[in-house]
N, C-alpha and C positions, 0 to 999 in steps of 0.2 A: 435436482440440480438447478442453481438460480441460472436463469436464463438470458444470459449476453449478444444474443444473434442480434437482437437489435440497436448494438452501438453499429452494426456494420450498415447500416440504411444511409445511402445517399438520397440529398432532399435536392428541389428546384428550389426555386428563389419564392417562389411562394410558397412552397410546402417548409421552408425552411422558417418561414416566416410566421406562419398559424405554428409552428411546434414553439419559437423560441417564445410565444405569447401562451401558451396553453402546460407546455411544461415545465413546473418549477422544482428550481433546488430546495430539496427539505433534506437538509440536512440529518444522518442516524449516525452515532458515535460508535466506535469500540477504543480499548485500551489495554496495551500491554499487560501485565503484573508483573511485568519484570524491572517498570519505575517505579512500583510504590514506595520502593526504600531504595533508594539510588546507593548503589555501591561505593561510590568514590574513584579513584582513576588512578592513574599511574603517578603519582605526583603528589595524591595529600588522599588523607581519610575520608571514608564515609563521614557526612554531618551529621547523618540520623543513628539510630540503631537499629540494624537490622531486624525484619519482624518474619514471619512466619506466613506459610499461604493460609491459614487460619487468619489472623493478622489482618493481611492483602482482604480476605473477602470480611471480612469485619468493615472496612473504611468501605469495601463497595455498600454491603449492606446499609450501612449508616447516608451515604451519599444517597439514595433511594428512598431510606426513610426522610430523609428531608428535602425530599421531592427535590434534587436536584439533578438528579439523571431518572430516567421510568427506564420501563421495561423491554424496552427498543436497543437498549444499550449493550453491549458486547462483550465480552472478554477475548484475548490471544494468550496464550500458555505455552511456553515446552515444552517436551517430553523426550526425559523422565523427569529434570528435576522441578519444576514449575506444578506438572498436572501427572499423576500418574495412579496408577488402583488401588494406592494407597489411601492416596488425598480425593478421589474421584468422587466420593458421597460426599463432599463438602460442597464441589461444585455445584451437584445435583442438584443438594440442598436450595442452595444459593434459586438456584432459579426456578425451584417449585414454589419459594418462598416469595420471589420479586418476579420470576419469567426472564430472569437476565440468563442469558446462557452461553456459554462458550461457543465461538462462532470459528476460530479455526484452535487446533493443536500442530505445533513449529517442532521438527526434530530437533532436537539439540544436538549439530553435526562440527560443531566447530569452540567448544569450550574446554574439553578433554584430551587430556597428554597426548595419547592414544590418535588422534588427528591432526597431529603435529603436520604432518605433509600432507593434507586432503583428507578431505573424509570421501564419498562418491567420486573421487576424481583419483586417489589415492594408488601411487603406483605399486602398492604392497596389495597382495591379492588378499591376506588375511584382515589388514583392515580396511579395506573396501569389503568388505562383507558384512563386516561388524557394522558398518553403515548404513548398506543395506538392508540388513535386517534390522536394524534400528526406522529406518523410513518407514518398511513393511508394518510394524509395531507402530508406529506414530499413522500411520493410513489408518488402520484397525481400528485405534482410539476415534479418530474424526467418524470415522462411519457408523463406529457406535455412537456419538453423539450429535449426532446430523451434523455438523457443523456446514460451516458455505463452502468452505473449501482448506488444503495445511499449502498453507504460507510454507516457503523452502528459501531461506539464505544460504548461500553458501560459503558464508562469510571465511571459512580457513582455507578455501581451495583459492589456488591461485599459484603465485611466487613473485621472489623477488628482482632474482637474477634471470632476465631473460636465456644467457647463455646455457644450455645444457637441458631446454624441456623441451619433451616430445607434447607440442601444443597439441597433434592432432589426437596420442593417448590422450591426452588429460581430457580433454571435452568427450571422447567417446567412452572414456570410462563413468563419466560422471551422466551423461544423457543414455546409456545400455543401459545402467544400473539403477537409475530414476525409472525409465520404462517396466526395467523388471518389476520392480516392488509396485508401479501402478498397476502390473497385468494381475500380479497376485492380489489386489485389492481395489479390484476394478471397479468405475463409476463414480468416482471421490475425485473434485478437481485439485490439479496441484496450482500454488500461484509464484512464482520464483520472483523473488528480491533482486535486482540488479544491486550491485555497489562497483565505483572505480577502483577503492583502495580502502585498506584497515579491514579485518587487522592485516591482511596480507600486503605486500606493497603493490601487488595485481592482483586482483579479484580475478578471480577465472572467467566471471559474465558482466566487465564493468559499464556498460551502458545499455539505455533501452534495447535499440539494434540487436546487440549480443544478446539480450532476453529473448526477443521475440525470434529470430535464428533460433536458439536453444527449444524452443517450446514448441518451432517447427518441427526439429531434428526429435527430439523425444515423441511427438506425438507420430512420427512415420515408423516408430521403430513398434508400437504398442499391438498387441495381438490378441487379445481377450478379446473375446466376441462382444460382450457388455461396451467394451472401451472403442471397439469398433463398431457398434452401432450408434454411439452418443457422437462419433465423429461423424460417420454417415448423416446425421441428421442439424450437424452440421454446426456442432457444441463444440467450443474451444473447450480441451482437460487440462491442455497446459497455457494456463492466463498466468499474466504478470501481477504483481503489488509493489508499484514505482513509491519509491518514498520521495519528499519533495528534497530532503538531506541528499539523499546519493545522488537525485537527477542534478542538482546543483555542484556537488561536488567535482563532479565529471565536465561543467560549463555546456551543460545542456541546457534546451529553451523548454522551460516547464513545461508550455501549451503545447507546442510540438510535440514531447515526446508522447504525454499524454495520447494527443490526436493519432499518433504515430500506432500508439495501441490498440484503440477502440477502433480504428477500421479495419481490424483482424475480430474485433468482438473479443476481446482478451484483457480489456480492465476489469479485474476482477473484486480489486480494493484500492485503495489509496491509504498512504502513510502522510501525515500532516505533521510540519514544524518550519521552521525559520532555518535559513542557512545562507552564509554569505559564498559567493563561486569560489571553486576550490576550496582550502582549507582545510582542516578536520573535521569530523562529522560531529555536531556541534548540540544538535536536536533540541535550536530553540524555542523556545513559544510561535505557536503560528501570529502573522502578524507583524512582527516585530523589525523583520527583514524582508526584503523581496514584496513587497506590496505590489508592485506591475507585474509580480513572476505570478505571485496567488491569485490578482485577478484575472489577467487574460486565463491562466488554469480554469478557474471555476466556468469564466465563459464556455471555452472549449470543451466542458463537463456537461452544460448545460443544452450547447450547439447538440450535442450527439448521445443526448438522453442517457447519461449518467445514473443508476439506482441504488449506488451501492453505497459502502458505510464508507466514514471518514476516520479514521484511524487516528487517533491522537501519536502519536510516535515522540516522546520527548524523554529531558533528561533534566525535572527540575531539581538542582544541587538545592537550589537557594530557595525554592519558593516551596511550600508544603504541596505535596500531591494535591491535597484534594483540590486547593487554590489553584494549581498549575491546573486541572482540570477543565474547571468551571473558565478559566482565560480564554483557554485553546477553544472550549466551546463555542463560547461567548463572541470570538474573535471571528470565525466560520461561518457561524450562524450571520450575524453583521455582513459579512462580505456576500455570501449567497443570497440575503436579504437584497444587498445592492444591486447585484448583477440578475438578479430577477424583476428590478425596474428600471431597467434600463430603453432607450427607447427605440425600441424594436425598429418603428420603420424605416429612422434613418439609418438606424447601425447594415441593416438588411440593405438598404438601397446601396450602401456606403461599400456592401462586401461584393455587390455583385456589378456594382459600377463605378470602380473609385474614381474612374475618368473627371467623371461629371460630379464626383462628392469629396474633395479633394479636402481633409482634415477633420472629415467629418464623423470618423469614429474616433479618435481624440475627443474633440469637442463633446461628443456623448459621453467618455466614460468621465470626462473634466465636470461636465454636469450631471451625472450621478453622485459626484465624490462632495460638489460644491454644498455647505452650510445655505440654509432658507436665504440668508439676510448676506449673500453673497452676490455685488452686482456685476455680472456678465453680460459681455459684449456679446450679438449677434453676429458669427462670423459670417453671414450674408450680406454683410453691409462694407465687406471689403472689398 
């Protein structure tokens, strides 16, 4: 199990200061398979044609052969239709061949008729089973293939009409029944997906807060010995995978929420894309939007020793995968690049005395961002 205990370390102002100089952002990628052929939407057709997970690892393969992504690089999958014992010797393939390997499998609890009202949350006892043993099944797969951890959305539970639900069922059905399948498949961390809305018009866990309560509540219910030594020792099992799309959607403060997580030691991944506050969930190229939302994030990644992947999370209609790829990279890599020369000892002096350093982490991140042959005012001299 990767090892999170130490997002939870509080530093002094000088031990804050040797860490933000000694440890740096190096960016590791994973990505979906479920944007390689962008479906299309409610509104107008797929532009591609769709291809096959054969297909999918053909474009990874080739993106490797041209040395554009190595072998540090990730996949995410669901299960059943994405990754399953069918297709499973393809994936294998794939990474005896490059070392690229599937690093979480996602139940797929929320595409099927059958989850019309909840899947884990679901007030029908017969399919709330189907769920769960659907999870039990998706644990099983990650364990066989080491993965880091199974990401869990629970994108269909929720509702629309507040009127008429028993909120305290619906969360207890849905945190029992996550415990169940972790105690049967114990030692495999889960990472849950917060969203506000879509598809449901209430997510049943729409914001950070609600994640990390939820992962509270599941981990006090869990009773496997295995699951209760890795807590004993003081391992978060139930961590989050904040996408930058939902924290914004919700009009939450990137950095914050982010910081909100790692002091539980609960960031387990990150989902990376562009998203304007509120709106639909848009999953655009990282970059493109929110520039002060991604950097103060990455600081805050970097404040509290961040090691984990960056998640590519998009939905390019218009741009070819592999392009949208290589962007979201490219875009990441550049920002971390910045926020790892940034200079430390005013930002540091700035956080622990703003008294006396009054504009003076502005002025740092305005002189990181500044062109060579950009000429700036010394704001000491006002």
């Amino acid at each position: 199990m990767i090892d999170l205990r130490g997002q939870k370390i509080r530093r002094s102002k000088e031990e804050m200061l040797r860490h933000l100089k000694s440890f740096r952002l190096e960016p590791c990628f994973s990505a979906g398979v479920w944007y390689f052929f962008p479906s299309g939407g409610r509104f107008h057709e797929p532009y591609v044609e769709r291809g096959s997970i054969e297909d999918i690892l053909n474009k990874v393969k080739m993106l490797y052969d041209k040395k554009l992504i190595d072998s540090t690089f990730g996949l995410e999958a669901h299960y059943p239709n994405e990754i399953n014992y069918d297709n499973l010797d393809e994936y294998k393939s794939l990474e005896k061949e490059t070392g690229i390997r599937v690093i979480t499998v996602i139940p797929n609890l929320f595409y099927e008729k059958k989850f019309e009202f909840g899947s884990l949350s679901n007030p029908n006892p017969k399919v709330r089973r189907e769920a769960i043993n659907r999870t039990i099944e998706t644990l099983k797969l990650n364990a066989e293939l080491n993965t880091d951890f199974m990401v869990l959305w629970p994108g269909i539970d929720g509702y629309e009409n507040p009127i008429g639900i028993d909120f305290y069922m619906m969360w207890d059905n849905f945190e029992r029944g996550l415990a169940e399948a972790m105690d049967e498949v114990p030692g495999v961390r889960v990472a849950i997906e917060p969203k506000p809305y879509e598809p449901r018009g209430n997510n049943i866990y729409r914001n950070t807060a609600n994640g990390i309560l939820m992962a509270r509540n599941v981990e006090s219910l869990l009773r496997a010995e295995e699951n209760k030594r890795l807590l004993e020792e003081g391992h978060a099992l139930v961590a989050l995978n904040p996408e930058v799309g939902h924290v914004l959607m919700g009009h939450e403060e990137l950095a914050y929420a982010l910081a909100s997580i790692m002091r539980e030691g609960r960031l387990a991944h990150t989902h990376w894309n562009s998203q304007p506050l509120g709106n639909f969930d848009q999953d655009l190229n990282v970059g493109v939007l929110g520039l002060d939302q991604m950097y103060a994030a990455l600081l805050v990644l970097k404040m509290y020793g961040y090691k984990g992947r960056f998640g590519i999370d998009i939905n390019p209609e218009r741009i070819p995968v592999e392009k949208a790829l290589i962007l979201n990279m490219n875009a990441l890599r550049a920002a971390c690049a910045r926020i790892n020369q940034l200079d430390f000892d005013r930002l540091v002096e700035a956080m622990y005395d703003p008294e006396n350093n009054r504009g003076v982490a502005e002025d740092v991140m305005t002189r990181a961002l500044a062109p060579e042959e950009a000429t700036l005012i010394d704001i000491e001299r006002v």
